[in-house]
N, C-alpha and C positions, 0 to 999 in steps of 0.2 A: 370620691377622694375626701379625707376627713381635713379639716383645719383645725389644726394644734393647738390649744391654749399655750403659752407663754408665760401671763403668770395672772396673777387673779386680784382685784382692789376691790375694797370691803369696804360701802359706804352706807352708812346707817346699818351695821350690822348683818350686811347682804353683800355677799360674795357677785363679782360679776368678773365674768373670763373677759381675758383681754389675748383676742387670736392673732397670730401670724399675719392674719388679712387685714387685719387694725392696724399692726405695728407697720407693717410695708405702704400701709397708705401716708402714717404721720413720717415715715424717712420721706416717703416721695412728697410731700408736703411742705418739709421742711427744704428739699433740693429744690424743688419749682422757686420756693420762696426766696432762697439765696441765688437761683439763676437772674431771679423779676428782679434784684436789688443791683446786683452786678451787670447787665445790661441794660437797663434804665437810669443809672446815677449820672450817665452824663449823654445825656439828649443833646444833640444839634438841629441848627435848621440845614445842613449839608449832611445827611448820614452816612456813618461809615458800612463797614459791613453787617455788623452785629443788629445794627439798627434799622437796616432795611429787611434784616430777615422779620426783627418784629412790625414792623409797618408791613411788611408784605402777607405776616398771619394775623392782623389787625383789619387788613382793608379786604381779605378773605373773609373771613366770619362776617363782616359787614355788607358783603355782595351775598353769603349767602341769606344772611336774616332779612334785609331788603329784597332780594327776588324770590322766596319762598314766603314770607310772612310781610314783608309793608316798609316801608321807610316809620310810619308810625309807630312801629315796635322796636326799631332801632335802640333807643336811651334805657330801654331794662333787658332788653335780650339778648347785644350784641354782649354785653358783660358776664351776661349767664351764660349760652352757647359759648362761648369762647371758654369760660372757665372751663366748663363742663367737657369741651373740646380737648383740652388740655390733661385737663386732670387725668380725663379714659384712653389717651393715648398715653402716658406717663406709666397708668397701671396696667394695660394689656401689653408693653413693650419689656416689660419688667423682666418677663421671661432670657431676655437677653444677654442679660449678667446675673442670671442663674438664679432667680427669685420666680416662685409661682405668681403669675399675676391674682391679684388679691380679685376681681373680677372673676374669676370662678369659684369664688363664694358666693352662694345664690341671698347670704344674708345685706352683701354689699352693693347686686344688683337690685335687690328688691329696695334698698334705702333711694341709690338712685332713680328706678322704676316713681317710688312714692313721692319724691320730689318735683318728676316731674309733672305726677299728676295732680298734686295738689297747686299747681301751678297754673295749667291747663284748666280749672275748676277758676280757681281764684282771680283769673284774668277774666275768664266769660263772666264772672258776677259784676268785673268791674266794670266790662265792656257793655253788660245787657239790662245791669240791675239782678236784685236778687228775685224779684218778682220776675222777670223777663226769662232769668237763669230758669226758675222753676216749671216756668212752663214750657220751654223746651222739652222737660221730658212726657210731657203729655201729645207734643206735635206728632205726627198730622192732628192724630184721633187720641183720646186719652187713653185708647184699651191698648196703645203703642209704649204707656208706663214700664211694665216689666222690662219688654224688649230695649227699651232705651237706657233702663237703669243697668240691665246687663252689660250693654252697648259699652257703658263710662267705666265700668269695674272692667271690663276685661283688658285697658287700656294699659293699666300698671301693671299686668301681670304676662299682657303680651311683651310691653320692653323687659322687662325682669329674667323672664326665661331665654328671650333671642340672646339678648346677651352672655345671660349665663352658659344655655350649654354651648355654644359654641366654644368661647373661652373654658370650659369645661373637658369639651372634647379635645381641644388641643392640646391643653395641658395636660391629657392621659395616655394620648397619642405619642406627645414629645417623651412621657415617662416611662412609657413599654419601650421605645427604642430605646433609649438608654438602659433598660435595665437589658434586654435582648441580646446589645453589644459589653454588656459584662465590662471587663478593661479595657473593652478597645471603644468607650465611650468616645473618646478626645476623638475620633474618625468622624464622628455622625454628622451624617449628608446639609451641608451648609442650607441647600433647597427647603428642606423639612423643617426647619427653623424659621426662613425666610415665611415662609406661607403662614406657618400654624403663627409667628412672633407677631413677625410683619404685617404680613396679607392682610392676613384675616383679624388682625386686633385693630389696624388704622380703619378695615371697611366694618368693622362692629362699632366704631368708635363713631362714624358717620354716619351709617344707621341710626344708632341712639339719636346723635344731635338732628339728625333731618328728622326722623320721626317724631321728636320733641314740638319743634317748629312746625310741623303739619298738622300736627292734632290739637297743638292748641290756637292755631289758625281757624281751623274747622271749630273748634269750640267755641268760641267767639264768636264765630258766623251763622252757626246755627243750635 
């Protein structure tokens, strides 16, 4: 399935496509942003409803970053897994009001994929030292180099792809049946939506973020 350019900005003389999977990410950007203002502007110490649904996916991301990675990771990761949390359930959900999720662009998996792996790198230097960092990839034995250097690359490319084709496949799945049922799309079975919308984009969405927190637990440790 091809993603559309929409329209193209010329900056120093170079043309760069600005696709469908770009622009549905800055709407959904821009909706997160206006939801965080209008249920955060007025904080109590007694919360209402509004406010316990965010304390209750606040103090979630924070049980899981503390019993999968540490209480010590808490102060930069519960802000990142949660973002990130957020953000991938926002664009795998998409499909619901009739927008392809921009996640079946393997250009937008892969940006997430690299984030988090430069992430996962850039913690173990901080945690190990760059010197400590380095010889990691020589442990046990040094002739263990290659094998270990492949070990760290194949990390951004395994979240990249889980992500993508799944949200891939759904999205092509959801598109053959609509095309299948011709006019009598407005029938199509509420189930098959539920799985390929739902299902399967909140458990892709926790995938990413547990596998995030795993790997770079593991990095850090050894």
């Amino acid at each position: 399935m091809e993603v559309g350019t929409v329209f193209d900005v010329n900056i120093f003389n170079h043309a760069f496509a600005v696709t469908s999977s770009i622009v549905t990410q800055w709407i959904i950007m821009a909706f997160i942003i206006i939801l965080t203002l209008i249920f955060t502007r007025n904080l109590n110490k007694i919360p209402d409803k509004s406010q316990s649904v965010i304390e209750m996916i606040v103090t979630t991301v924070n049980g899981l970053v503390s019993s999968n990675m540490g209480n010590e990771y808490k102060r930069f990761f519960v802000p990142y897994v949660g973002t990130l949390a957020v953000f991938l359930t926002f664009l795998n959900l998409s499909g619901l009001v009739g927008i392809e999720p921009s996640t079946k662009d393997i250009n937008v998996t892969l940006t997430f994929a690299l984030m988090t792996f430069f992430l996962i790198n850039g913690n173990a230097i901080k945690k190990k030292g760059l010197g400590g960092y380095l010889k990691g990839y020589v442990e046990p034995y040094a002739p263990m180099l290659p094998l270990n250097m492949i070990e760290k690359l194949t990390i951004p490319f395994s979240l990249c792809l889980r992500l993508f084709c799944n949200m891939l496949v759904g999205a092509m799945v959801l598109g053959l049946v609509y095309s299948g049922l011709g006019h009598f799309a407005f029938i199509i079975p509420i189930p098959i939506h539920f799985f390929f919308d739902v299902f399967d984009g909140l458990i892709q969405m926790f995938v990413f973020i547990m596998l995030t927190m795993v790997y770079t637990k593991i990095g850090a440790s050894h």
